[in-house]
C-alpha positions, 0 to 999 in steps of 0.5 A, spaced: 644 559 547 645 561 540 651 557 539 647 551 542 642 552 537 646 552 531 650 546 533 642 543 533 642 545 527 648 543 524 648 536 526 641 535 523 644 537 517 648 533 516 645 527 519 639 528 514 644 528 508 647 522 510 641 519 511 639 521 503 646 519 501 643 511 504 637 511 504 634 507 497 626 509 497 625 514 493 620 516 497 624 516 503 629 520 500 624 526 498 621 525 506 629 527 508 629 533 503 624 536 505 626 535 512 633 539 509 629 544 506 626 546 512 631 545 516 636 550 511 630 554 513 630 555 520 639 556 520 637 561 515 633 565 520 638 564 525 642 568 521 638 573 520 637 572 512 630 572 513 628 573 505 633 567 503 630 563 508 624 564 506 626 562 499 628 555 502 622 554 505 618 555 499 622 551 494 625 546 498 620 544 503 614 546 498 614 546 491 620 541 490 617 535 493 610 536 490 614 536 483 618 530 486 613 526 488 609 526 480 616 523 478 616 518 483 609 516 480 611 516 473 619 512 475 616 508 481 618 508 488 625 504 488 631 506 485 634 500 480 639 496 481 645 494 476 650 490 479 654 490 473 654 498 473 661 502 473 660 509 474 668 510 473 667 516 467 661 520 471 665 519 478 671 522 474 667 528 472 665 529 479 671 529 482 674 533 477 668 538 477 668 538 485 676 540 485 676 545 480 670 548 485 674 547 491 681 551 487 676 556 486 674 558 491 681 559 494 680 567 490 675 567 494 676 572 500 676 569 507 669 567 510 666 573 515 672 576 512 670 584 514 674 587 508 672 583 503 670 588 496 663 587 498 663 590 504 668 597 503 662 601 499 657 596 496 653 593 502 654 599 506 650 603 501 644 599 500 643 598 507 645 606 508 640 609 503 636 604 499 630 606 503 631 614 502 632 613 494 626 608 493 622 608 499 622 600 500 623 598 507 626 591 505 632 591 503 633 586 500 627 588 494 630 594 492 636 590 491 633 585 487 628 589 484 632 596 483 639 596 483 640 590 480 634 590 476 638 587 470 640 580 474 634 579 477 632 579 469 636 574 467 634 570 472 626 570 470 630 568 463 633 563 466 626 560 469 622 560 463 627 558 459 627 551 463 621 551 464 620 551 455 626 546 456 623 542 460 617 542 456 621 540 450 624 534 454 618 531 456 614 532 449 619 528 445 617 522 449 610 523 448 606 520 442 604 524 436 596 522 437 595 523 445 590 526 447 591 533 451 590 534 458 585 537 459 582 533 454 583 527 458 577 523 462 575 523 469 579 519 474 574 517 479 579 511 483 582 512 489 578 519 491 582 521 496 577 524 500 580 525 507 585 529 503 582 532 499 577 535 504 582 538 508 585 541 503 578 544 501 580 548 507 588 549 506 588 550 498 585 557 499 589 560 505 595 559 500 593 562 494 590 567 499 598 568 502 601 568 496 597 575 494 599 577 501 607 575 500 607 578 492 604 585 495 607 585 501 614 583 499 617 590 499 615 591 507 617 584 508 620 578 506 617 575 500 616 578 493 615 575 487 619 568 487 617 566 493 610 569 491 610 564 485 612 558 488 607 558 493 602 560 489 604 554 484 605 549 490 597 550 492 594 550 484 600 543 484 596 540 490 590 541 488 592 538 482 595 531 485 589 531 489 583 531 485 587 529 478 589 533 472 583 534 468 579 537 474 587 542 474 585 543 467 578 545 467 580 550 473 586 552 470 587 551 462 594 549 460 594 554 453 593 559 459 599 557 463 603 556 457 601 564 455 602 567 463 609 564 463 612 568 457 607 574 460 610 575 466 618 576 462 614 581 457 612 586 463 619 585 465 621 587 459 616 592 458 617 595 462 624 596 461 623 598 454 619 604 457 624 606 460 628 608 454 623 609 449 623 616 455 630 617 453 632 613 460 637 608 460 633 600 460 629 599 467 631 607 469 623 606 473 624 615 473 619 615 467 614 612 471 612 618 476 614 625 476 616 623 484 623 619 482 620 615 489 613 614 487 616 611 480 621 607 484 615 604 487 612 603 482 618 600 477 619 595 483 612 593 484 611 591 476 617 587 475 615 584 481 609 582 479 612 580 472 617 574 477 611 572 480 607 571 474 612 567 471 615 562 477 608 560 478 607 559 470 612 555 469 611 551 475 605 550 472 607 547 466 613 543 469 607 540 473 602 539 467 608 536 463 609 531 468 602 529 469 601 529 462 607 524 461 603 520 467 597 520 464 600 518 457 603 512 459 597 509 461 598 509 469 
């Protein structure tokens, strides 16, 4: 039955993708990704990776269609057409870059490989004796948020950073005496109303989910990522349903903007606590005298930080979009 399944799955994967290989509408085109995105989902539970197909389903069937459909509302709902285009260079670029991936993963161990190097000490650790050494259930939490507290880190840099790059983009092309959004008028044409009745009624039961999943992560899957995108995807929603300034007036973009670099402060700060007790950077023992209880603890701050800073910055990449819509008079 299994196998079964998996072939379903495998075969809808690929027909999506060649469906958004073909397919013109731009419109169309996010339509299939979020059918990949929850498609990629289900085969991630199939293969009891739970947490990353938790992931999935949020960003790629949840927040990354919202922000898609804003861009087709600023590019147009067609791909153009240039029939004296030759791509030559960039389909050079992309071979080379796909050969030289292909050769790397030639050092790669073998797929379900059973001696590869990360399952001789590595795996059978976290799994054996991350519940006794910092009382979280999930595995994968303590993992994220404990033994490679530092990557998870980077991370949240990367994140930020893209979302102030993104800013950057965006602003370079807006005029110097444009107004801000929350400065902007009230649009009142096209209400929406159906839409935006019944999400009257969804808006809050996801912003109540993503509380749910940002402080039941280390019980279950979720977490702070996933928290965050879920929360940003509700506040985005609401923001294409109602307008930007009904957003700004909830939810003012200084705010945002603040919140984003928040989030990597307590992060970091957390860290620097760490080592002003004489411990080494995010060493969460100072936290508590029960080295248990400050694990807890540790992971539970950091966590709030990831949430604090994914939905921020999802935020901000929305308002840097509708800013941009709005600007150009559409």
């Amino acid at each position: 039955m299994e196998l079964a399944v998996n072939i379903v799955l495998l075969s809808l994967l690929v027909t999506t993708a060649a469906a958004l290989v073909l397919v013109r509408g731009l419109l169309a085109s996010i339509m299939l990704t979020s059918i990949y995105g929850l498609l990629s989902a289900s085969f991630f539970v199939i293969m009891d990776a739970v947490d990353v197909a938790f992931t999935e389903a949020a960003v790629g069937a949840g927040v990354s269609p919202l922000l898609l459909l804003l861009s087709v509302a600023v590019i147009g709902r067609h791909e153009a057409r240039n029939a004296g285009a030759r791509p030559l260079f960039a389909v050079l670029l992309v071979g080379i870059t796909g050969a030289l991936l292909i050769v790397g993963t030639l050092d790669m161990p073998a797929f379900g490989r059973a001696d590869a190097p990360a399952h001789l000490h590595v795996a059978p650790r976290y799994l054996l004796l991350s519940g006794e050494e910092t009382g979280i259930p999930n595995v994968v939490t303590s993992v994220l948020a404990s033994y490679r507290a530092y990557d998870t880190l980077g991370e949240v840099i990367v994140i930020f950073t893209a979302g102030v790059a993104v800013i950057l983009i965006l602003a370079s092309g807006t005029h110097r005496g444009s107004a801000r959004p929350h400065s902007a008028p009230v649009d009142t044409k096209d209400p929406h109303t159906i839409l935006q009745v019944v999400s009257k009624t969804m808006i809050p039961f996801m912003l109540l989910f993503a509380f749910y999943v940002q402080f039941h992560g280390d019980y279950g899957p979720g977490g702070g990522f996933q928290a965050g995108v879920i929360f940003a995807s509700g506040i985005i929603l609401y923001g294409l349903l109602y307008g930007l300034p009904a957003i700004c007036r909830v939810i003012r973009p200084p705010v945002v903007e603040l919140c984003s670099a928040l989030g990597v402060l307590v992060y970091g700060v957390t860290g620097i606590l760490s080592m002003l007790q004489g411990r080494p950077f995010l060493d969460y023992s100072v936290l508590a005298d029960d080295p248990i209880r400050a694990q807890q603890i540790g992971i539970m701050v950091i966590e709030l930080g990831v949430g604090i800073t994914v939905a921020s910055v999802l935020i901000v990449i929305y308002y840097a979009f509708a800013n941009q819509f709005e600007t150009n008079g559409n």
